[in-house]
N, C-alpha and C positions, 0 to 999 in steps of 0.2 A: 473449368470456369466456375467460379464461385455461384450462389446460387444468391440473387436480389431477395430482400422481403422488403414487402410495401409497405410501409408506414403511412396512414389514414388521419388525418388532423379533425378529430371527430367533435371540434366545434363547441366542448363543453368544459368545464373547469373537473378538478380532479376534489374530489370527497369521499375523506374516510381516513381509516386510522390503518398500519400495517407496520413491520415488524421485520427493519432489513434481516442481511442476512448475517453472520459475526464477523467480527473484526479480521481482517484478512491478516493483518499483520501482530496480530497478540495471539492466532490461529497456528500459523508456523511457528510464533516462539515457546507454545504451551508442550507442542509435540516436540521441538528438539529439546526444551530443560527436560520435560517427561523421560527426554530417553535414555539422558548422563543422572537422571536421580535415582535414588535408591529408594525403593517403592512404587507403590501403584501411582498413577497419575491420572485421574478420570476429567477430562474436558467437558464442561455442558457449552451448547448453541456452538457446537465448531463449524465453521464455512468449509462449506463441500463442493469448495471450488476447483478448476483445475487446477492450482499453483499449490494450494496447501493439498491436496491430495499426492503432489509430485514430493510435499514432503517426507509425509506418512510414505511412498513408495521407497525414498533415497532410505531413511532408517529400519525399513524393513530388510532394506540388502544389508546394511548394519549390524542385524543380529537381534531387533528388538522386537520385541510381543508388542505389535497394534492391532485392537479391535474396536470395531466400526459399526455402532450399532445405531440407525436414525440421530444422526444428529450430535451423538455421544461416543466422544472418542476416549479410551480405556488404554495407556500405556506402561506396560510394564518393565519399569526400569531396572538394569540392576549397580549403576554407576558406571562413569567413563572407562573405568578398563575393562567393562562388559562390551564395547562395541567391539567388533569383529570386520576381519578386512573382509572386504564384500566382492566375491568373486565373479562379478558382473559391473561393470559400467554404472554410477549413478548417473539417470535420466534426471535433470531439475525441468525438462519442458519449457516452458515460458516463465520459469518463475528467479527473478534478480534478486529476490529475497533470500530463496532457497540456497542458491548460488553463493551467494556473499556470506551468507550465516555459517552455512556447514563447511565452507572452509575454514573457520574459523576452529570449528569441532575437532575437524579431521588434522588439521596443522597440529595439535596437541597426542594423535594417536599412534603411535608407534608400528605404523603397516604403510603399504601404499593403497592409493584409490585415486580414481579417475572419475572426473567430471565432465557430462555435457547435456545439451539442449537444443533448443529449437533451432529455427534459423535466425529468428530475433536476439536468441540470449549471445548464437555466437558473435554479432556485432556489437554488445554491451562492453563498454569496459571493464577489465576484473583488475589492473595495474593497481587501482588505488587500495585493493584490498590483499592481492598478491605482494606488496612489497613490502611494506609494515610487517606483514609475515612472515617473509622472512628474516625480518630483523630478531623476532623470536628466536630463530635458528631452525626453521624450517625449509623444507626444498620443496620449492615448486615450479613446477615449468609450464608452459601453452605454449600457441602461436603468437608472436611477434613479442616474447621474452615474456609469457606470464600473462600476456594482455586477455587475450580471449581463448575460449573454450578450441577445445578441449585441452582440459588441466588437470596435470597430474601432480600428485601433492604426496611427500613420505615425510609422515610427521613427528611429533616425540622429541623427550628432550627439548622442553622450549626454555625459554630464562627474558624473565618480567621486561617491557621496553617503556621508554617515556614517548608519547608521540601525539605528535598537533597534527591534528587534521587542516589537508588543504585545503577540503572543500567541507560546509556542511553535512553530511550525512550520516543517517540513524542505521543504515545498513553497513557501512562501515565500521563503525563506532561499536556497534553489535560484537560483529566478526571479530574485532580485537578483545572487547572485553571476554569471547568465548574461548582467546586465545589465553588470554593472563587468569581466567580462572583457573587453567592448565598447567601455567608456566612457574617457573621458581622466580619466589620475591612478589614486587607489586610491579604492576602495569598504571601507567598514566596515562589518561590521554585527555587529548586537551580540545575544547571543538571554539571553531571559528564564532560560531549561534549555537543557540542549543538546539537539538532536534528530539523527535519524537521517544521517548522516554521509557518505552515498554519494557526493554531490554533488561533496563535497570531496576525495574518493578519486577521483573519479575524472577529474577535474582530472590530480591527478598521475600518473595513469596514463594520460595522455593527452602527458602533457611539461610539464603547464603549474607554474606555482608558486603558492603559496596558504600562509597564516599564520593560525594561529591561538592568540593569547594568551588565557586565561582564557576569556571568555565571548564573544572579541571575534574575530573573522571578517578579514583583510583579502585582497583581491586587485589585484592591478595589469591596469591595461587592456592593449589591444595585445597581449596573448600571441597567439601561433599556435598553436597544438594539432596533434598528428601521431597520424593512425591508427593502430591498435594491436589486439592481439588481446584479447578479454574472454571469460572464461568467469562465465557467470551462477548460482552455487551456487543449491542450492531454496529458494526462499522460506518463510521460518520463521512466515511470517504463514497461509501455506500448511499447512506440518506442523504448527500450533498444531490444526487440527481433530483429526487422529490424536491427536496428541498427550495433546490432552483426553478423547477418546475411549479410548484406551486406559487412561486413567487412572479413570473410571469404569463401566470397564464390566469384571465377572468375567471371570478367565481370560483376559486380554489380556496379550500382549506384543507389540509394535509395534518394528520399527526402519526409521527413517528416514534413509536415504542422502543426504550430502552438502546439508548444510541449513546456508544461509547461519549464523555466529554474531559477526557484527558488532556489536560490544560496545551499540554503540546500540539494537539490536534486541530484547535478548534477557531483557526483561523478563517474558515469556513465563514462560520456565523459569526466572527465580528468585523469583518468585510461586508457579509449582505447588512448584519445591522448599521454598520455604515454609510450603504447607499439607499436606505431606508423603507428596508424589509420589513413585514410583519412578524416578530418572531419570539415565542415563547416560550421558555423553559423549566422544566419543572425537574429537578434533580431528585434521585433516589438515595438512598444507602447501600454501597455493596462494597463488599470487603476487600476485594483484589480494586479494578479501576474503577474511574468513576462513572457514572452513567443516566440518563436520564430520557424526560420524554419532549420531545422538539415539535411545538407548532407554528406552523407558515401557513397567512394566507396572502391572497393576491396582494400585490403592494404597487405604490408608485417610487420608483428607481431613479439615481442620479447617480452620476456615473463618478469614479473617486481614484486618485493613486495607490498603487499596492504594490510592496517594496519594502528592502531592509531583511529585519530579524523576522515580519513577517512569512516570509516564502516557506523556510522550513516547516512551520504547523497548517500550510496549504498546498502543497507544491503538486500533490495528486488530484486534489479538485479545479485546478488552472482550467484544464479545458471546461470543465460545465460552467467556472467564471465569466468566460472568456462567450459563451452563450448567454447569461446573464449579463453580462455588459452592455451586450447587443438591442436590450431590451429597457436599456436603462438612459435617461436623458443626460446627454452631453457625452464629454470623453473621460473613458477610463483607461488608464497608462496600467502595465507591469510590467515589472523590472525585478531585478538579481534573479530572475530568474533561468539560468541558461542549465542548468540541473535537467531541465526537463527535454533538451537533445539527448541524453543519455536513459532514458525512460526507454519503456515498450520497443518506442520510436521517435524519431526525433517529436515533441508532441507540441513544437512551435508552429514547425510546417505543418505539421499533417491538420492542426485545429484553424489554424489562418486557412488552409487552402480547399477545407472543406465547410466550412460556415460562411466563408467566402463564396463558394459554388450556389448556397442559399440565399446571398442574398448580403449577407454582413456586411461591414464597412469595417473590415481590419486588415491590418497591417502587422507584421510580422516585423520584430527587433534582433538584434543580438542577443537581446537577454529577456526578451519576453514581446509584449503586443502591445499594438494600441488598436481601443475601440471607439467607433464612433457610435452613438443611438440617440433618440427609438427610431431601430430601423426593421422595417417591416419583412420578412421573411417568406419567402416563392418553395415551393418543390423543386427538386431535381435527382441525381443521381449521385450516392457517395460514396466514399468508403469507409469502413474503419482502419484501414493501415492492419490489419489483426490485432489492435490495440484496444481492452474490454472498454476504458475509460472515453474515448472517441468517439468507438459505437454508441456507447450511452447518452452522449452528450449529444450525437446526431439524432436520435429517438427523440431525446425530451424535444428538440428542436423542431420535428414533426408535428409536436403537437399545437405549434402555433404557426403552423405555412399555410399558404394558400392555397396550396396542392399538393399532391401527393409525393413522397420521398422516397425514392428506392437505395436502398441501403447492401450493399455487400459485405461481406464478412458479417455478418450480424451473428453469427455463432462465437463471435469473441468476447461477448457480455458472461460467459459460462468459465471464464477466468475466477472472476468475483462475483458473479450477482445471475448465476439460473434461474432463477426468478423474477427477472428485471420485469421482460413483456408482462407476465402474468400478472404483476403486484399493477402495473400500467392497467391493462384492462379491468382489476379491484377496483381501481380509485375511480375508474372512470363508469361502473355501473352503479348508480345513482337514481 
């Protein structure tokens, strides 16, 4: 049985400045361009979380030289026909990112390799990234035809495809473009919304070249890619917890140092500025993405519609919204969002029926929630589903109950953010 930790609603606002931890998702894709480039690749501020850790493990079966020295990740590439079939099972653990990107990799590799994971990954869908693949002319197999883990993929020989995405998504969209920098000819692909954008940054910050007209994606095969230095700014999916947190809870001012603001991201903060957050930004210079420093303090909240081309540059911060709403006057609707049943965990149910447990006035949709507020918040007993972003979202929620919170699976915050509790008890010694 899982082991509760108490969460203590210690009755004071949160002050001081802190420094999430990097970007989870520009963190995996540093280490796999690292490992098809030609040359060194040294990552500074890499997230040493579980999920990007599973990455650096899958490319070490690989055949690539990674070292891991505080914080600074060192990959020695020697280009795509340097990877080697990996005589052991790659483990992706919990990570949907790792899963969807390096098949991408490996559809292009000329060996066979096997994929799996936890018990969450093996309910994720892999179809939407498994078929397109094989349109390349790849073979790959799973349970219920490709769907779920474990997945065996014999790559090589691919030839460029033209393709529209069904749904949204930047982990899709990824995976293919990793497939046509492989493949003979150009790859197109065409996305419903745009989504998060890393992928394609970091392409060119790697050497390579990549087009994109209106909604449409194109890349040419055959590139070579050359090692390069990346610094990974903090992840905004990260600071959304502070962020929220600070905004309801008395006497808080929060600043958050050097947080990714990559325009596809940062639906976050024009939502809370929306429902009329205190929030400040001061932008930096940095040569790869963009980044800066975010301050929030306590605000008065009205609750607002979220929906559309929005969801994609939010769709991982929904649950700590979804607490933020709760605390906000009137009702706040969201919608297109049904992306996030295939998350972690289904993460409509699991955030409706555990903020609910506190206390909340929500309701659970087809494609997202509706909230009622300000509605005042009790203790009880939750869970995270094993889902990092849940648990976080339950914590910050603590810190405005009436009593105590006991929390299971709290070790799922070590996904993205081993730091969480700790940077929690920063802000709040004052």
């Amino acid at each position: 049985m899982e082991e509760k930790k108490r969460l203590v609603n210690p009755n004071r606002g949160l002050i001081g400045e802190i420094q999430v931890p990097g970007d989870k998702s520009i963190s995996h894709r540093a280490v796999m361009f690292g490992s098809v480039a030609e040359g060194e690749t040294v990552i500074h501020n890499f997230l040493m979380g579980e999920d990007c850790l599973s990455t650096i493990d899958c490319f070490r079966k690989l055949g690539v030289d990674i070292q891991v020295d505080d914080g600074e990740v060192r990959v020695k590439g020697k280009g795509w026909d340097h990877l080697t079939e990996p005589d052991r099972i790659l483990d992706v653990g919990n990570s949907g990112t790792t899963t969807r990107l390096i098949m991408g990799i490996l559809a292009g590799r000329p060996f066979h390799s096997v994929l799996i994971g936890d018990d969450s990954i093996a309910k994720r869908p892999m179809k939407r990234v498994t078929t397109p693949l094989k349109e390349f002319g790849t073979v790959i197999d799973g349970r219920s035809e490709g769907n779920f883990t474990p997945l065996s993929i014999r790559g090589g020989n691919l030839k460029g495809i033209r393709y529209t995405l069904p749904v949204a998504s930047a982990q899709v969209k990824s995976a293919l473009l990793l497939a046509g920098l492989q493949a003979e000819g150009t790859t197109e692909i065409q996305e419903p919304e745009k989504t998060r954008n890393h992928t394609e940054n970091m392409i060119i910050e790697f050497g390579g070249h990549i087009e994109r007209q209106g909604d449409t994606i194109k890349v040419k095969g055959g590139q070579v890619l050359r090692g390069t230095e990346i610094y990974v700014p903090g992840d905004i999916s990260s600071a959304a917890f502070f962020m929220v947190a600070a905004a309801i809870i008395p006497d808080s001012r929060v600043l958050l140092k050097n947080v990714g603001l990559n325009e596809t991201r940062v639906g976050i903060i024009k939502v809370m500025k929306q429902m009329g957050a205190s929030i400040e930004i001061t932008e930096k210079s940095n040569t790869g993405e963009p980044l800066g420093d975010i301050l929030v303090s306590s605000s008065d909240l009205t609750g607002i519609e979220i929906g559309g081309d929005l969801i994609p540059t939010l769709i991982d911060e929904i649950p700590v919204i979804a607490l933020l709403a709760s605390q906000a006057k009137g009702k706040t609707v969201i919608k297109d969002a049904e992306e996030l049943k295939v998350k972690e965990t289904n993460r409509i149910d699991a955030i409706v029926q555990e903020l609910g447990k506190l206390g909340a006035d929500i309701l659970g949709t087809e494609d997202g929630m509706i909230i009622e507020g300000k509605t005042p918040l009790h203790g009880g007993n939750v869970h995270s589903w094993g889902d990092h972003r849940i648990g976080m979202t339950l914590a910050v929620a603590s810190l405005i109950t009436d009593s105590d919170v006991y929390l299971e699976g709290a070790d799922a915050v070590n996904i993205s953010y081993p730091a969480f509790f700790e940077h929690i008890n920063h802000l709040l010694k004052v």
